[in-house]
C-alpha positions in Angstrom: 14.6 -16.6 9.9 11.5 -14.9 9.7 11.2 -11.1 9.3 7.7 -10.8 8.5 4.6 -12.1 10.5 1.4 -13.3 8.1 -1.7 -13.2 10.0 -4.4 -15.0 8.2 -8.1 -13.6 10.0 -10.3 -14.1 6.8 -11.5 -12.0 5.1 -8.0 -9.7 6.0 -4.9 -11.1 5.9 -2.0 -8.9 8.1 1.4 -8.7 7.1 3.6 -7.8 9.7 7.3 -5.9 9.5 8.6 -8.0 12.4 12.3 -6.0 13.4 11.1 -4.2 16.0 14.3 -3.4 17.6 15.9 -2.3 14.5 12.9 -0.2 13.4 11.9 -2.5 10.7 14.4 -2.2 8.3 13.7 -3.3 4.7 16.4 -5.9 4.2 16.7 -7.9 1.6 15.3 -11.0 3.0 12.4 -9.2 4.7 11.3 -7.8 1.1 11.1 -11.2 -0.8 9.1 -12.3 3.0 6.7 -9.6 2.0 6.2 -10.3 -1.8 5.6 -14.1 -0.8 3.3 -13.9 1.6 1.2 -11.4 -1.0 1.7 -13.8 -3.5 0.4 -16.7 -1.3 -2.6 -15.1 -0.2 -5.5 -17.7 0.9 -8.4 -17.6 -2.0 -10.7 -16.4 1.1 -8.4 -13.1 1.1 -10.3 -9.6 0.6 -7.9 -7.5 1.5 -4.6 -6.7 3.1 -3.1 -4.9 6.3 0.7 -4.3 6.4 1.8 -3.2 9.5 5.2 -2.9 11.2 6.3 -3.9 15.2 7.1 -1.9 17.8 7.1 2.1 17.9 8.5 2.5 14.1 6.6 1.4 10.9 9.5 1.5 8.9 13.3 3.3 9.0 14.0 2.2 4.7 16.7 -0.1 3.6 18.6 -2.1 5.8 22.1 0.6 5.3 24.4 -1.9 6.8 23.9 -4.1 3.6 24.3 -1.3 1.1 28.4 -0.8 2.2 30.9 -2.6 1.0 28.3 -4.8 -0.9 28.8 -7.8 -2.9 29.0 -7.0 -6.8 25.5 -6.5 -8.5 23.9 -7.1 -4.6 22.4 -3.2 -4.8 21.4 -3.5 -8.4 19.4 -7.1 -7.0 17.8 -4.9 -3.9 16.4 -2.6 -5.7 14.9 -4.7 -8.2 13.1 -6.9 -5.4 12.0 -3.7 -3.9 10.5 -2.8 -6.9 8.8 -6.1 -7.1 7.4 -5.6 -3.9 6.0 -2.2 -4.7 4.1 -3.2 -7.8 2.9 -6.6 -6.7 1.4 -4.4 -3.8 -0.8 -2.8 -6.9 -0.8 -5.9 -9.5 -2.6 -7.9 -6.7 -6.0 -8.1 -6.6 -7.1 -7.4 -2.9 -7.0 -3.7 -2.0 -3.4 -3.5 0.6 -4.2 -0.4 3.6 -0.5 0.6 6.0 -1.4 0.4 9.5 1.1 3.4 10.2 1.8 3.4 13.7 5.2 5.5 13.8 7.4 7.1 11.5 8.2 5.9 8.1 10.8 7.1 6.2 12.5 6.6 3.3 11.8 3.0 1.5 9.1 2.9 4.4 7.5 5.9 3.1 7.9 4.6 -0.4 5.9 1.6 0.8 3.1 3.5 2.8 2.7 5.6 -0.8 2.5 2.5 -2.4 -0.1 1.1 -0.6 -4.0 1.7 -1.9 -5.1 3.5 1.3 -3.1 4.6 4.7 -4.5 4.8 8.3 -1.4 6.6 10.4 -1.7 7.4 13.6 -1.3 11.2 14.7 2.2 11.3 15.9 3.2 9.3 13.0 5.9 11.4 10.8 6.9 10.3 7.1 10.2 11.3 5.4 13.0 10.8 1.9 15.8 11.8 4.3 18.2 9.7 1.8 19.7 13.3 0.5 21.2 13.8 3.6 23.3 10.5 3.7 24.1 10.7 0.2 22.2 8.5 -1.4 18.5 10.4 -3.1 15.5 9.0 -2.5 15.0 8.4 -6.1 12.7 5.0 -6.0 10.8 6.2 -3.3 9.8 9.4 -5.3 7.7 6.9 -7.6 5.1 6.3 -5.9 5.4 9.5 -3.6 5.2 11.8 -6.3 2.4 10.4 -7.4 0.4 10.4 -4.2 1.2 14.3 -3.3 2.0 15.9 -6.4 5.3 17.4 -7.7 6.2 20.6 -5.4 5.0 18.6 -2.5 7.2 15.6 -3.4 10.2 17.7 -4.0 9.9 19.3 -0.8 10.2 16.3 1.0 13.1 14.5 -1.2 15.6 18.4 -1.4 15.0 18.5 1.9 14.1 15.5 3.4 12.3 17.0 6.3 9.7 14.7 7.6 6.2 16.3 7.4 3.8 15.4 10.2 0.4 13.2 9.7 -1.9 15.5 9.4 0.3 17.2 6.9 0.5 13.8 5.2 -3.2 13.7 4.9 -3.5 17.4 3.7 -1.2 16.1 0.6 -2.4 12.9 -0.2 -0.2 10.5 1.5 -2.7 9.5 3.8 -6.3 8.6 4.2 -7.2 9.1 7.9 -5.6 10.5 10.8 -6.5 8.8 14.3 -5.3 8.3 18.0 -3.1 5.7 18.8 -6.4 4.2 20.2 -9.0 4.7 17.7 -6.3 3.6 15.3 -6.8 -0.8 14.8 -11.1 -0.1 14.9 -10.9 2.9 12.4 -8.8 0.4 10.1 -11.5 -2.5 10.9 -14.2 -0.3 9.8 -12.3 1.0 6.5 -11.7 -2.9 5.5 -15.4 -3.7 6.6 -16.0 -1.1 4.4 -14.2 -2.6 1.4 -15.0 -6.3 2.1 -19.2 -6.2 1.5 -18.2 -5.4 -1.5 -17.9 -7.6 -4.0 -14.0 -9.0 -4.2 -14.6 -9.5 -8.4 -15.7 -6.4 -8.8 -13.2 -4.5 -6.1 -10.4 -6.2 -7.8 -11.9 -5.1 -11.4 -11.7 -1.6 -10.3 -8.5 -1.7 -8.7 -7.0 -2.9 -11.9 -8.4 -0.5 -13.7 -8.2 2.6 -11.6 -4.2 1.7 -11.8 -4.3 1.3 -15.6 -6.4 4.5 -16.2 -4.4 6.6 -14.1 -1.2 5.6 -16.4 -2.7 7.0 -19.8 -4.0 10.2 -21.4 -7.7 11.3 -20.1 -9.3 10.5 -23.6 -7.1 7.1 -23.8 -8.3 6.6 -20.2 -12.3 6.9 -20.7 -12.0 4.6 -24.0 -10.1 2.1 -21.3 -12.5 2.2 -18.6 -15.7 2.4 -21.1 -15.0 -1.0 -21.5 -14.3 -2.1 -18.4 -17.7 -0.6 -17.4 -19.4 -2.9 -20.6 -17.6 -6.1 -18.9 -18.5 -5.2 -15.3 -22.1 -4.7 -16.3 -21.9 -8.0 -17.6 -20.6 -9.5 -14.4 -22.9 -12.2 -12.3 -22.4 -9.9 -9.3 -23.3 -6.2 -11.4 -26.2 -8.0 -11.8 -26.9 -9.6 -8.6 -26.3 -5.7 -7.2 -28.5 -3.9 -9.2 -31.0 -5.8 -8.9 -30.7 -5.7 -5.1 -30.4 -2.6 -5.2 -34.2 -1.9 -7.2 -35.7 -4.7 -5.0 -34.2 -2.5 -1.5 -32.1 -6.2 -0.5 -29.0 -6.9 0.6 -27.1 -8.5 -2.3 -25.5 -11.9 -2.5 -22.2 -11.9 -4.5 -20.9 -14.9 -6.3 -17.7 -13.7 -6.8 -18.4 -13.8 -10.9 
């Protein structure tokens, strides 16, 4: 059965959450559907869209799995979780959340793990696990890195949803929009991204990960170099040079 929807429209490739009625749960099955299809992406591939069905982006983990589970099944779920949550950074397109609705919990952990987040304005985003017992503990990964640690906390003592526009004030999101405005404003974010070149965007997505992981003087010895071998590249040069001679460049790719 499928769970997710892949929708190949090059150069963006959409992954859809495809449980509508159940509010997109991430279930087993529907995670390892998700790290799949972003480690089958099409060579023509420049960047990635997940999205979710219906009036919820996500609700978290599929609970009814989670009781009365099979010996080491939790233990298995969270690692493929976790898969899915660094593949999302260890791949090299850039990945934008088409947030429609709320996401909460593993959803939100998912939204926070994607590069960039377009949400529209009645969109609400939540770690509610502490009030069934169960803290939001991988989710505050990638949250807490997004918002900072007072803000983070907040959200995982409480596990209040905050609102989009509060999600954008601490990090969590990039633009706010109108259910309208909200498919164009993410067409001309990844129009944005793809006239770029995809060697160099996926360069400095690498290294803006790696950087962010060490010390600040560890960090500029890091990306020094990564500057030396970008300046190098076929396309750094292409660009500059376009760039002094006022034409549009032609990337290579190298």
């Amino acid at each position: 059965m499928s769970f997710v929807l892949v929708k190949d429209e090059p150069p963006v490739t959409r992954i859809v959450l495809n449980q509508a009625r159940r509010r997109n749960p991430l279930g087993m099955e529907t995670i390892r559907q998700v790290i799949e299809a972003l480690n089958s992406l099409d060579s023509d591939c420049q960047a990635v869209v997940i999205a979710g069905e219906g009036p919820v982006f996500s609700a978290g983990h599929d609970l009814k799995e989670m009781i009365d589970p099979e010996p080491g099944f939790v233990e298995e779920l969270f690692d493929v979780c976790t898969e899915m949550m660094l593949t999302i950074h260890n791949i090299p397109q850039p990945v934008v959340a088409r947030v429609q609705g709320p996401a909460y919990a593993a959803g939100c952990q998912l939204v926070a793990s994607c590069d960039l987040t377009v949400a529209v304005d009645t969109a609400t985003f939540a770690t509610p696990g502490v009030k069934i017992g169960l803290f939001c503990s991988t989710p505050m990964v990638p949250l807490s890195r997004a918002v900072g640690r007072k803000r983070a906390l907040e959200m995982l003592l409480t596990g209040d949803p905050i609102d989009a526009l509060t999600a954008r004030e601490w990090g969590l999101v990039n633009r706010v929009v109108s259910p309208a405005e909200l498919d164009d404003t993410i067409d001309a974010l990844l129009g944005r991204i793809t006239d770029s070149s995809p060697a160099v965007v996926a360069l400095g997505k690498a290294a803006f990960y790696r950087q962010e992981e060490i010390a600040e003087e560890d960090a500029y010895a890091y990306t020094k170099g990564v500057m030396v071998a970008n300046a190098a590249m076929n396309d750094a040069q292409e660009g500059m040079g376009a760039f002094i001679e006022k034409r549009p460049p032609v990337w290579s790719g190298s």
